[in-house]
Every structure is written in structure tokens, then in C-alpha cells.
VEXKEMAR-866444 format. One record per residue (C-alpha): residue number from 1; x, y, z. Coordinates in steps of 0.25 Angstrom, whole numbers. Each point is the difference from the previous one (the first is absolute). Layout:
N
  nr    c1    c2    c3
 NUM     X     Y     Z
...
//
This chain:
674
  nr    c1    c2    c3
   1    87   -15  -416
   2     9     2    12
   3     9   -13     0
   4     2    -3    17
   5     2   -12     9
   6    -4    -2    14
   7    -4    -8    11
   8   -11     2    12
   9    -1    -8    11
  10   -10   -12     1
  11    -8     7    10
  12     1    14    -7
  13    -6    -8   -14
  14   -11    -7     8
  15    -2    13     9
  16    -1     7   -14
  17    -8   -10    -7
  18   -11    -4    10
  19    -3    13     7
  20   -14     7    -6
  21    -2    10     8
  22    -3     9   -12
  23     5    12     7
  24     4    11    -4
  25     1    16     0
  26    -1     4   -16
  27    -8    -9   -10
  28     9     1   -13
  29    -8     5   -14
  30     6     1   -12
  31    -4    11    -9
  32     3    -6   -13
  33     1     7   -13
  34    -6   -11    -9
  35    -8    12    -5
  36    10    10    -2
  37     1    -2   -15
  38    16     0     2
  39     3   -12    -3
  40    -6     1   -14
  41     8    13    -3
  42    10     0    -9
  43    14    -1     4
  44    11     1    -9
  45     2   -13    -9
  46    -6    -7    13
  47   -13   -10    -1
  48   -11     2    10
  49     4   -14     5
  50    12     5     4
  51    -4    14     6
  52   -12    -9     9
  53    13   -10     6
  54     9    14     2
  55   -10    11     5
  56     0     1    15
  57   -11    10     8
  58     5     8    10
  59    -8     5    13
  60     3    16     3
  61   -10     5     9
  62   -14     1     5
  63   -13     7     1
  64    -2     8    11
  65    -9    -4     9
  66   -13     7     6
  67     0     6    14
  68    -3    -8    11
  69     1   -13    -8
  70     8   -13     6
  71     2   -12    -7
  72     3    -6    14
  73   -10     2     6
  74   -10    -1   -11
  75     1    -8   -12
  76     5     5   -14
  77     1    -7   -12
  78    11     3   -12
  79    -9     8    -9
  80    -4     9    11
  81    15     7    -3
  82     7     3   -13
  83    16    -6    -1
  84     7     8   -12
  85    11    -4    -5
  86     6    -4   -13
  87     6   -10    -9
  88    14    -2    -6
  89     7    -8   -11
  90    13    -2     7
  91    11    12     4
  92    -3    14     0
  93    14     4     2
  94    -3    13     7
  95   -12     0     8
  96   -10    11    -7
  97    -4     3    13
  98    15     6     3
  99     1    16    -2
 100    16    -6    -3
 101     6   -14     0
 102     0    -6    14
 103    -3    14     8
 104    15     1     2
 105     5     4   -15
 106     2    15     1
 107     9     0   -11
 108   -10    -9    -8
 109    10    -9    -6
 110    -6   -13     1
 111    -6    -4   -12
 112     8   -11    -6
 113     4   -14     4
 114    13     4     4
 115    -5    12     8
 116   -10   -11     5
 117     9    -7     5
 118     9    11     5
 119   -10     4     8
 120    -3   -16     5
 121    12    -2     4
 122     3    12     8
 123   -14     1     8
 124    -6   -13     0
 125    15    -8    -1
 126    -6   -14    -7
 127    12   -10    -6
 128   -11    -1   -12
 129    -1    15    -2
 130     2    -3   -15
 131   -12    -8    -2
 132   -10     9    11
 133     7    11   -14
 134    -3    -9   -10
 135   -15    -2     4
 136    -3    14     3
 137     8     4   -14
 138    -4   -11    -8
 139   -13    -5     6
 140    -3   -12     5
 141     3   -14    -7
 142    10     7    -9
 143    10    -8    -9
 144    12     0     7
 145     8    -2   -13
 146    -7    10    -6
 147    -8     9     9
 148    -4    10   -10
 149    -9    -9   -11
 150   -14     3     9
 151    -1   -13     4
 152    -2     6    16
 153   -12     8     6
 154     2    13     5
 155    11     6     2
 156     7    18    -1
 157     6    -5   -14
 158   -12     0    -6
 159    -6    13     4
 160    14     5    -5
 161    -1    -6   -12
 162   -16     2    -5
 163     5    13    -7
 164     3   -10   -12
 165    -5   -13     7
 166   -15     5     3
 167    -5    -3    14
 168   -10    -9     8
 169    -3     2    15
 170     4    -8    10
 171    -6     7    11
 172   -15     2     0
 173    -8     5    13
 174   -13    -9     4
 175   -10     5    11
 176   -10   -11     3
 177   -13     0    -5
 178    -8    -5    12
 179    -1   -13    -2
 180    14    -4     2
 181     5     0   -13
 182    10    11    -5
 183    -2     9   -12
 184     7    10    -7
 185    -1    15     4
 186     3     9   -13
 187     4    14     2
 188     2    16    -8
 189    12    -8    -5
 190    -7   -10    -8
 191    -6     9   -10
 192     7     9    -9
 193   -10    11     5
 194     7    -2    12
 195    11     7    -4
 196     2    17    -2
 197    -4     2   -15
 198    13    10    -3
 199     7   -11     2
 200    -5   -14    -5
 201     3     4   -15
 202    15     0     4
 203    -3   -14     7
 204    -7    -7   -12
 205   -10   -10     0
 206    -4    -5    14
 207     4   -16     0
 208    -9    -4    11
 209   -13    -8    -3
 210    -9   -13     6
 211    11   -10    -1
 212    12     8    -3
 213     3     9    15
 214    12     6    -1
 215    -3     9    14
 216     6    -7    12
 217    -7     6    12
 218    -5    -4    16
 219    -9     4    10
 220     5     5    12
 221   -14     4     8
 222   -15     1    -3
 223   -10     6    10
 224   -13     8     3
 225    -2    15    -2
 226   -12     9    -1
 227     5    -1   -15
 228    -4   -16     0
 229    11   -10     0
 230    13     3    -4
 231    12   -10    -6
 232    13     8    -1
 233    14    -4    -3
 234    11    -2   -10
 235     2     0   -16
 236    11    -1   -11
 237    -4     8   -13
 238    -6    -8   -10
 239     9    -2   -12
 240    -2     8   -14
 241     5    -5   -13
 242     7    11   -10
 243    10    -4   -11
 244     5   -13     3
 245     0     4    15
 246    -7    -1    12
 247     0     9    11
 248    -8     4    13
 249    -2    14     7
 250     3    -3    15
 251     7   -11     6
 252   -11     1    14
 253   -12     8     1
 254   -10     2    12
 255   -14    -4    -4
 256   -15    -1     8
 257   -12    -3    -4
 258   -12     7     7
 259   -14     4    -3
 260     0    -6   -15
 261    14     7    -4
 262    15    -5    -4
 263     9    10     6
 264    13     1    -3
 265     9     7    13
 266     9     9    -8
 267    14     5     6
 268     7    14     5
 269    -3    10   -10
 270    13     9    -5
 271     8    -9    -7
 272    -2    -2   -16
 273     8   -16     0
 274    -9    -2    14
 275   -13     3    -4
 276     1    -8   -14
 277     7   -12     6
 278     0     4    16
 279    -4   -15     8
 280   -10     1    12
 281    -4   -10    10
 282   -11    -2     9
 283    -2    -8    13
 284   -12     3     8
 285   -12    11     2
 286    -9     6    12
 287   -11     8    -3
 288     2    15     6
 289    -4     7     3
 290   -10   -12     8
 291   -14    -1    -9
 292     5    12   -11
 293     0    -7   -12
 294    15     4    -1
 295     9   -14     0
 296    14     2     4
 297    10    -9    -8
 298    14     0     5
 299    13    -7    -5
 300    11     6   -10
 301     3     8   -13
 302    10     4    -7
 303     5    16     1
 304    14     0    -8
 305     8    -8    -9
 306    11    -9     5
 307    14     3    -4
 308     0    -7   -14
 309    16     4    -4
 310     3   -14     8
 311     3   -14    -8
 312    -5    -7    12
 313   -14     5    -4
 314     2    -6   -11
 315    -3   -17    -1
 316    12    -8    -6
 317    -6    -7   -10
 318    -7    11    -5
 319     6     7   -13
 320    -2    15     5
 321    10    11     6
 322     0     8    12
 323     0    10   -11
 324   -13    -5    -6
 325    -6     0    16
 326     4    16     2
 327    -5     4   -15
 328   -14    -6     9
 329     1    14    10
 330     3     8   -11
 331   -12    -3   -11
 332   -11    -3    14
 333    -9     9    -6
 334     0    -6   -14
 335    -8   -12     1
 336     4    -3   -15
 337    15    -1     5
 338    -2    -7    12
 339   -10   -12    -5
 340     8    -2   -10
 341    12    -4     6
 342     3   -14     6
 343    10     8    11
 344   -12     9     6
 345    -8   -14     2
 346    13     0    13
 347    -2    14     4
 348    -1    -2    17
 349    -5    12     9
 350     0     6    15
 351   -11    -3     7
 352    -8     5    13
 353   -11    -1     9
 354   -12     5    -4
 355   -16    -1     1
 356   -10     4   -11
 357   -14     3     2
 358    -9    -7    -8
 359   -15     5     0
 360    -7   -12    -9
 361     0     8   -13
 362     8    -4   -13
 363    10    12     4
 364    14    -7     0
 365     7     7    11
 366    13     7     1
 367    10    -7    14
 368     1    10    11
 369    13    -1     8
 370    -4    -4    13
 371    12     8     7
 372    12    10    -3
 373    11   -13     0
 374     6    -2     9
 375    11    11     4
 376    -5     6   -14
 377     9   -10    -6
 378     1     0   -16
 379    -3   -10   -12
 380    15    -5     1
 381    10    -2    11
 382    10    11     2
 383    10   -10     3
 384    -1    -9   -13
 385   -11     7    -8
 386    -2   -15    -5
 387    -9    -4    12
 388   -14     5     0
 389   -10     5    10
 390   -13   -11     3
 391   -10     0     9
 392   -14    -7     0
 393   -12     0     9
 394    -5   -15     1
 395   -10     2    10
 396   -11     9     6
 397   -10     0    12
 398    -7    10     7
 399     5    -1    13
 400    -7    10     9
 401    -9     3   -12
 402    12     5    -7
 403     7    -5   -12
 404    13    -7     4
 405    10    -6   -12
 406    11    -8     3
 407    12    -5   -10
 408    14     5    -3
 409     6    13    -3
 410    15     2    -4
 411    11     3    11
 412    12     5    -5
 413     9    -8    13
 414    10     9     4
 415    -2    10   -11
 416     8   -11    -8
 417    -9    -7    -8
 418   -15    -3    -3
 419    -7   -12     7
 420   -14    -4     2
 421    -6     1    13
 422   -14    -3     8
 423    -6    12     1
 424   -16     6     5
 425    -8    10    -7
 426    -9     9     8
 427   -10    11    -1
 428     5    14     7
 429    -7     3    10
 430   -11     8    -3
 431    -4    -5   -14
 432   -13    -3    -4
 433    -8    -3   -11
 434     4    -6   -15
 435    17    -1     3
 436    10    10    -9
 437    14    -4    -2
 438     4    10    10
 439    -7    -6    12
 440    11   -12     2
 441    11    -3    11
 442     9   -11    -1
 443     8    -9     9
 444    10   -12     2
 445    -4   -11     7
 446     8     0    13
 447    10   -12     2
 448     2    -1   -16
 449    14     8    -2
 450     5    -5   -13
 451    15     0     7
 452     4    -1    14
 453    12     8     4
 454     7    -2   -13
 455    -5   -14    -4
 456   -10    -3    -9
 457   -11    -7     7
 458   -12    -1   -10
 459    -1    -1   -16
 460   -16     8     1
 461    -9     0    10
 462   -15     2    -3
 463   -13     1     4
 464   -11   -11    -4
 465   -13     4     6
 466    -8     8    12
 467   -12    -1     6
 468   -10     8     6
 469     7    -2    14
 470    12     6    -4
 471     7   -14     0
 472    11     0   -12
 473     6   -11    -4
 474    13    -1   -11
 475    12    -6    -3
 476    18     3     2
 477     7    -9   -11
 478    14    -1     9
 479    13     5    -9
 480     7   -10     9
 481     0   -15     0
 482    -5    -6    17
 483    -1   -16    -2
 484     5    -3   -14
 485   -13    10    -5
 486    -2    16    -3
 487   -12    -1     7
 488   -14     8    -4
 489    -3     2    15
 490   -14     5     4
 491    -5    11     9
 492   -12     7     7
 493    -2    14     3
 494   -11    10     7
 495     0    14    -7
 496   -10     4    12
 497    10    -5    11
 498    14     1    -9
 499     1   -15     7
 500     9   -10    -9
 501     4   -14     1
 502     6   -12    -9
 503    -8   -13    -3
 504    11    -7     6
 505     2   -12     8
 506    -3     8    13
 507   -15     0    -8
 508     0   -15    -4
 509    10   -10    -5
 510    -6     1   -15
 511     7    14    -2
 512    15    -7     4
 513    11     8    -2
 514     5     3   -13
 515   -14    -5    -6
 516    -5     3   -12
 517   -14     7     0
 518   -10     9    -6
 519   -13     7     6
 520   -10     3    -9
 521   -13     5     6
 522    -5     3    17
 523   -15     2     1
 524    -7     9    11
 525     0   -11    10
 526    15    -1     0
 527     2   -12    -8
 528    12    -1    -9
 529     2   -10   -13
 530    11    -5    -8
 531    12    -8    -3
 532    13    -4     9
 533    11   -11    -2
 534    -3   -14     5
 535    14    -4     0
 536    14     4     3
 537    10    -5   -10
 538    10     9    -5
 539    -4     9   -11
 540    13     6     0
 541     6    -7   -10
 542   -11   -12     3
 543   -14     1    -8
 544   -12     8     4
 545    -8    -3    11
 546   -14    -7     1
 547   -10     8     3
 548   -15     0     6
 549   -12    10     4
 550    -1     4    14
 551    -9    10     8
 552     2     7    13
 553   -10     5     9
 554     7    13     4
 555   -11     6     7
 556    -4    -1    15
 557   -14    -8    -3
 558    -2   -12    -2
 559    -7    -2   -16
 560    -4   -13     5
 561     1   -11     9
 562    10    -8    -9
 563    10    12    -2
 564     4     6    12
 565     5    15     1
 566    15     1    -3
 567     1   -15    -5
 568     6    -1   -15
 569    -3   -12   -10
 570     1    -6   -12
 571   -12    -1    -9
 572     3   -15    -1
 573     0    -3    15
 574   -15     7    -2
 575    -4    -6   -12
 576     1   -15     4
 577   -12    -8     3
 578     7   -13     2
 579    -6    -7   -13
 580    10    -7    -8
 581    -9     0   -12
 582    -8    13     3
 583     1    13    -7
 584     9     7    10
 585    11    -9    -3
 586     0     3   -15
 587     7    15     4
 588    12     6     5
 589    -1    13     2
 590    13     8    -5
 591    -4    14     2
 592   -13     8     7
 593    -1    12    -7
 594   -12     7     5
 595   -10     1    14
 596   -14     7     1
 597    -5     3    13
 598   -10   -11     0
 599    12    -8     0
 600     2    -7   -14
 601    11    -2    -6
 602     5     0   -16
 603    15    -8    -2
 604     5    -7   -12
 605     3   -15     4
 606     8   -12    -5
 607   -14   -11    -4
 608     2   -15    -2
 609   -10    -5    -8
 610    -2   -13     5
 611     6     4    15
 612    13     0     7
 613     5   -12     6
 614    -1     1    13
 615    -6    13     9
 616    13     5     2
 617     4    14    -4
 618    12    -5    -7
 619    -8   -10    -8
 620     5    -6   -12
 621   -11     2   -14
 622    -2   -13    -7
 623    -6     5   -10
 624     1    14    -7
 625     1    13     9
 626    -4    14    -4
 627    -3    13     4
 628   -12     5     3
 629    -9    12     5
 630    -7    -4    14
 631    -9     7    11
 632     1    -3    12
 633   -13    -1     7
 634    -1    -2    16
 635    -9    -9     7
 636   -10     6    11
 637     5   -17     9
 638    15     5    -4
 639    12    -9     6
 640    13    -2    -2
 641     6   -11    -3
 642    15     1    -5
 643     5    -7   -12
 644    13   -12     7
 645    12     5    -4
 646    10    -7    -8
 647     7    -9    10
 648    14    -6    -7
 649    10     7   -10
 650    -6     5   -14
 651     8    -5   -11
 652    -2     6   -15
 653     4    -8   -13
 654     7    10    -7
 655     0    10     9
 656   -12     5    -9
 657   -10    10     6
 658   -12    -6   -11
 659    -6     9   -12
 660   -13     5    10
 661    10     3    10
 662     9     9   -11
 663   -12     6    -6
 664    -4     5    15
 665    16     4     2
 666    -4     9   -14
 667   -14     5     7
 668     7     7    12
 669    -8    13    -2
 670     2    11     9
 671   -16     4    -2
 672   -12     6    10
 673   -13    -3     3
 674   -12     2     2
//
């Protein structure tokens, strides 16, 4: 519960209290998953009464929409949509959706609580940077005297650990099942006919069955092909017992399931250690050639190994040398070597762009580079062979009935060192038909130069999404502090008319300066979702901002009468319908996290059981509050009517940001769409 105290005025409480209007823009349904099963899963030494208090459902994106449909204009209900999403059992340390921790570790090196804190400190610049460490490390709930005796959920330690601890998933993915209730989606991973049979014996004996999961996975898009429908995104390896040991083959690896089949997305062919343990990710997919039967997923794969002669690559806690970690390279064609050593289970990779093409057989397919990197760059930094190339695709569209991917690619800034930046993939002109790895260009974003002069202006910049317009959308985390916060500052670019241009304050005072935000999806009518600040206390040396959903009509139409063209909101200013006691006023909604054309949104949100105490958007839960997945339906008689702001001073006991509000802190998740 988040512990606060404040005072409205008489008129603002009676205005609050007595007003039924009953309007508003978006009807709130939650999309429970009391028929997941995962509560009843086992956990460690956990009970299920425990794991039905500490599991919280996560709201990741949306079915796409049919053409020409509106839910403005005509009314829609909840199960006329899938929400996908997925449920969790406190911290996952490194989001599995990240190719490497935070999109800005080219030297991979975080991976323990003091690199985690490290890394706090020097981009995100809490004062409670050791407990944001402790929680992603440790898990949340952890025994502060003794943070290591599994009393927490979640949590890298463990994953470090299962090789003589055993393992259970804390990360499961859930796509609804049309009836607003979540349930489980299973994947090639979940089977120990899932694996290449030349290399399970190595592995063991599979440790993955009804109740006992040991595969951590999430959806990250599902649509419609000629194939049928198609669910694609991310999973670990499944763990595999073998002489007092557990071990998995792949710490990621890209999945879809289409047309009956479990595919697994296999990486870059050419390296022994990469194609036993080689990670691959992937974010999104058209079908393309249009009607063909020929689905183009896109996102990233692994092509070589990382330097592994480096101690950092190596956790703290974890009794195995650098030695042990290069001994990796050299035995990656001898499964029995590598799977049995706890040292290769740390093995970390360069990664790039690439697309597969997946034809709705059983085939698992080999990644196709989308490009020649950048300048031809290698695996490893000339400079400080210690940093590694990455790149990712995180979105496609067909823009002018072409395939267009968006994400990152690696920019060596000055011919100094390796960064990440936002980059666009293209067809060349002249291609058509099924793509080949040849037939890609890449490009920078304009306006996203890592340094300016010879300062350092962004961490990483990246692409998030595209639509069939041409509109991109992404984010540049700043490497320097503006207003007490290294802000994650938001942008919008046109590949058609190379226009770019901030979400700033010039756009509407939501985006402030130095504010905090992230923009996860833009539909084809131009209308963008996700999460901003709500405040402006210091995080420099302060605590970490609130945050709240907002959406921005970027485009020059009006989607409906409520929402003017170029106007920007928070999803709690269009969620109120002035009801005190009234399901509206149960939700906040923290982040938006998808948009289909018809307009209807997936987000995760804060839920007070028996409502907040007043309509506010700063309300204070009586009862418990926890997080939830939501859509976020609109009404065809939509109206706005904003939330009252808080109107005298906040004051917290404690200085305490509440265990929902920490659990949200852990969420944080730098993930795409659909």
C-alpha cells in the first residue's frame, strides 16, 4: 500500500463526490488470470497461498484490429480483442526481453548487485540505489539480514544459482483466451522434443512439467497471416538435470507458434559456441511478401561470441574464473564440455538485426543478418575488444507495401567506442519477393548522435515501434543529468519525409523537461501509447519518479471528438467517469503498453480492490493495491473528464514509495507490442 497524506478542498471533495456524469473516454476491464493455473504452480518452498498474494499480471499488448473497424464510432466489447501479457513472481533482474541488460551494457558486465547498482547509480542516480540492487538481485521481499536464505521472489541470483539450486520460473507469458481471462501459452521450449536431439543427451533430463516450469518466457506480438494466427516472442531454455547439476541450452531464444507448429528461431550460422548456446529474440512480424504464406519475423540473434577472457563477465558471487568463461569459446563445439560446466551457463554474445522467414512448417529457421553492419564493424570493439557489437530489429510495417524495421544498430561514435543507436532497416530498391540477407540497408535516425562535439549526450537510443505510415517512434536515455534526472526523453520520426521532432513541452506539458518517458506502440491512425513522469522531484540523488500511461494523437485527424488532433493525455484524465464507488475508480493506469487501430488499448495498471478514496489521480488505497493487466476499451458517447489534481503538499511517512509501487519500480521493462 502506498502510505500518503493529503488534503482537497471542500469544494474539490464535494465536486468529486456528487458529480455522475458517468463520463468517460475508456471503460477499464481487467483481464484477470484466475484461470492461469499459475498461482497453483509450484514455487520453490513457497505455498500456493503465498504465490496467489505475490503474483502480479502484466498487460503487454493487443490483438490487432480488423480494417475499417472503430470502437469510437461503433461499439466493441473486451472479448472482441486479445490482451497478451504475462504474469510474475516479483523481480526478474534483467528483463528477458533485453538482447543485453538495460540496452546500454556493451561491455555486459551487469550482472550482480554491485554491478546493479553501479549501473543505478550512474544512469538513473537514485540515493536508494542499493535497495533498487538488492531487489533486482535478490528479489523482492528479501531478508535484509540475510538476503541469500530464498525467503524473496525473483530475483538474477537465482537464475545464477539453479546450476545446483534447481530452478522455477518467474516469468511466464499469458495471451488471453476470449473471455477476459489469461492463460498460459506453451512454447518448442517446453518439451524436451523441443530441443536438437545431438544435443540433449549432454543436457540431461528435461526439468520442466505441469506444475514445475522452469522456462521464463513473454509474448511480445500475435497476429493474422495466411498461415492462421500467430503468437511470437521470447523464451529462456528450459533447465536439464545431469549429475547433481542443472543447466539450460540458451539463456533467450525467439519462438512462433503458427499453423499448429512450435518453432524455435535459431541464430547466425558459423560459430560452434553460437549455434549450441547462441541467444535470439524476436519482437514482431508482417506477412511478405502480402498474402504468400511467407511471415517475416524480425528482431535479433546472436552471430559471435563476446570476449569471455574478462572478469567482469563473470558475477561476483559466482565461484567460476575468467579462465572457466574462455575454456567456453574453446570446447563450443563439444556440447558435453560446455553443458557441463557451471562457467558456460555465463557465456554472453554479439548480437545483431536480423529477420527470419518462417513458412508455417516445423522447420526451425537459421537468422538472416538483415544488413552488412554498420561500416562492416566486427564482433568486438577495435578500440577495447571488450565491448560488443548489438543490434535488434524491434519493429516492422509495410509502409508503401514494403517492409520497414526499426530498432538499433551499433555506432562506433568517433571511431572510439561502441554504442547503441536508433537505427531503420530498409528494403533496397528494387527487391522483390521472399527477402534474402543481402537485400537490406541500414540508417541512423537523424538528431540521435550519441556525442555532440566531444560530449557525450545519450546512454542508447532506440527505436520502439513503426507503423504503416512511416511514423517512428523511440526513445534517447540522456548521459547527462537536465533537472535533477537522466531523462529517457521521447521522440517521433517520418522515414518518408526524414521529419523529426521531441515530445517535448513545445508538444504538451506532459513531456516536461528532463521527463522521464517511454513509447511503446503508434497505430496507423497516428496515435501513440505509453508511459511519462507525473512529477518532477529530483531523482538525482532524490527517489524515482511517479509515473502514469499517456497517449498522443500525433496525427492531423481527429480519432474522435473527445481527442483532438496533436492533444496528449493521461489514460487516467480519459478513464474517469466521476463515480466514487464505480469501477473506473478502482485503476490507475501506470503503463500503456499497446494500440490497435480500432483504438483499444492494453496497459498494466495499479487496482484498488475496494476503490481509491477519492477520484483523484493521486488517490490513496485503503485497502490492498496490486497490479494488474487492463484493456482499455473506448466508448462510441466518449468525454473527458480529468481526474482533480492533488491540491496541497504530499507528505510521505517514511519516505516510503509502498511494496506495489517497488514491485512496479522492478517491472520497468523496456518491451514492444503488438
Amino acid at each position: 500500500m502506498r502510505h500518503k497524506t493529503f488534503t482537497f478542498s471542500a469544494l474539490a471533495v464535494f465536486i468529486a463526490s456528487a458529480t455522475q456524469a458517468q463520463a468517460a473516454v475508456y471503460d477499464v476491464i481487467e483481464i484477470t488470470g484466475d484461470t492461469s493455473g499459475v498461482e497453483t504452480l509450484q514455487y520453490y518452498d513457497k505455498n500456493t497461498s503465498t504465490l496467489a498474494e505475490k503474483v502480479q499480471f502484466y498487460g503487454q499488448g493487443i490483438e490487432p484490429s480488423a480494417s475499417g473497424v472503430n470502437c469510437f464510432e461503433t461499439s466493441c466489447a473486451s472479448t472482441d480483442h486479445k490482451l497478451y501479457g504475462e504474469s510474475r513472481f516479483g523481480s526478474d533482474g534483467v528483463d528477458i526481453r533485453d538482447e543485453v541488460p538495460f540496452q546500454l551494457d556493451n561491455f555486459q558486465q551487469i550482472n550482480d548487485q554491485w554491478s546493479l547498482e553501479r549501473y543505478c547509480n550512474s544512469a538513473l542516480g537514485f540515493n536508494t540505489c542499493d535497495t533498487w540492487a538488492k531487489i533486482r538481485y535478490f528479489g523482492t521481499d528479501y531478508n535484509s539480514d540475510n538476503p541469500e536464505n530464498g525467503e524473496s521472489f525473483g530475483g538474477l541470483r537465482r537464475e545464477q544459482f539453479a546450476w545446483q539450486n534447481n530452478y522455477y520460473a518467474n516469468t511466464l507469458p499469458l495471451l488471453d483466451n476470449g473471455s477476459d481471462n489469461l492463460e498460459r501459452v506453451t512454447t518448442f521450449a517446453n518439451t524436451a522434443a523441443g530441443y536438437d536431439s545431438s544435443v540433449t543427451p549432454s543436457l540431461g533430463s528435461l526439468v520442466d512439467s505441469s506444475d514445475h516450469v522452469t522456462t521464463n518466457a513473454a509474448v511480445n506480438a500475435l497476429g493474422s497471416s495466411t498461415l492462421g494466427d500467430f503468437t511470437l516472442g521470447v523464451t529462456s531454455s528450459a533447465y536439464f538435470a545431469n549429475n547433481n547439476h542443472y543447466a539450460r541450452q540458451f539463456n533467450k531464444r525467439g519462438f512462433v507458434n503458427v499453423n499448429g507448429n512450435q518453432v524455435s528461431l535459431l541464430p547466425v550460422t558459423g560459430n560452434d559456441l553460437v549455434k549450441n548456446m547462441g541467444q535470439t529474440l524476436a519482437w514482431d512480424a508482417v506477412e511478405y511478401p502480402e498474402n504468400s504464406g511467407n511471415l517475416l519475423v524480425v528482431g535479433s540473434a546472436a552471430f559471435s561470441p563476446s570476449e569471455l577472457n574478462n572478469n567482469m563477465k563473470v558475477p561476483d558471487d559466482v565461484s567460476v574464473s575468467r579462465s572457466d568463461l574462455t575454456n567456453c569459446k574453446t570446447n563450443g563445439a563439444d556440447p558435453s564440455q560446455i553443458f557441463n560446466s557451471w562457467a558456460c551457463q555465463f557465456v554472453v554474445f554479439a548480437n545483431d538485426a536480423v529477420f527470419w522467414n518462417v513458412d508455417g512448417s516445423a522447420t526451425n529457421p537459421e537468422a538472416q543478418l538483415l544488413s552488412e553492419r554498420a561500416s562492416n564493424r566486427p564482433a568486438l570493439d577495435p578500440d577495447d575488444k571488450n565491448r560488443s557489437f548489438q543490434a535488434s530489429a524491434r519493429a516492422v510495417a509495410l509502409v508503401n507495401q514494403k517492409p520497414v524495421m526499426v530498432g538499433y544498430t551499433t555506432d562506433s561514435v568517433g571511431n572510439d567506442y561502441y554504442a547503441m543507436r536508433a537505427a531503420v532497416y530498409k528494403l533496397k530498391d528494387g527487391v522483390t519477393g521472399t527477402p534474402t540477407a543481402k537485400d537490406w540497408t541500414v540508417s541512423y535516425i537523424p538528431n540521435l548522435n550519441i556525442e555532440s562535439g566531444d560530449e557525450r549526450v545519450y546512454r542508447y537510443t532506440l527505436a520502439t515501434d513503426i507503423n504503416e505510415n512511416g511514423k517512428v517512434i523511440g526513445v534517447a536515455k540522456s548521459a547527462r543529468s537536465e533537472e535533477r534526472s537522466f531523462a529517457e526523453k521521447l521522440y517521433v520520426y517520418d522515414v518518408n519525409t526524414q521529419k523529426f521532432s521531441w515530445l517535448d513541452s513545445s508538444v504538451s506539458s506532459l513531456f516536461f523537461k528532463g521527463a522521464n518517458g517511454f513509447a511503446s506502440e503508434i497505430n496507423n491512425n497516428d496515435q501513440i501509447v505509453g508511459w511519462v513522469d507525473t512529477e518532477t522531484v529530483n531523482q538525482v540523488n532524490g527517489r524515482q519518479r511517479r509515473q502514469r500511461a499517456f497517449t498522443y494523437l500525433a496525427g492531423s485527424d481527429t480519432v474522435t471528438d473527445a481527442l483532438p488532433a496533436k492533444s496528449a493525455w493521461l489514460l487516467d484524465d480519459l478513464t474517469n467517469d466521476d463515480v466514487l464507488s464505480g469501477n473506473a475508480n478502482k485503476f490507475r493506469i501506470a503503463q500503456a503498453t499497446g494500440i490497435n487501430d480500432a483504438g483499444v488499448i492494453s496497459a498494466t495498471a495499479l487496482k484498488c480492490e475496494n476503490g481509491f478514496q477519492n477520484l483523484s489521480k493521486d488517490a490513496k488505497c485503503e485497502g490492498e493495491e496490486r497490479l494488474v493487466a487492463v484493456q482499455l476499451v473506448p466508448k462510441t458517447d466518449a468525454k473527458v473528464q480529468a481526474r482533480l489534481d492533488e491540491k496541497e503538499k504530499v507528505t510521505r511517512k517514511g519516505g516510503s514509495l509502498g511494496l506495489v509501487t517497488l514491485s512496479l519500480l522492478v517491472f520497468f521493462g523496456l518491451r514492444r507490442k503488438q
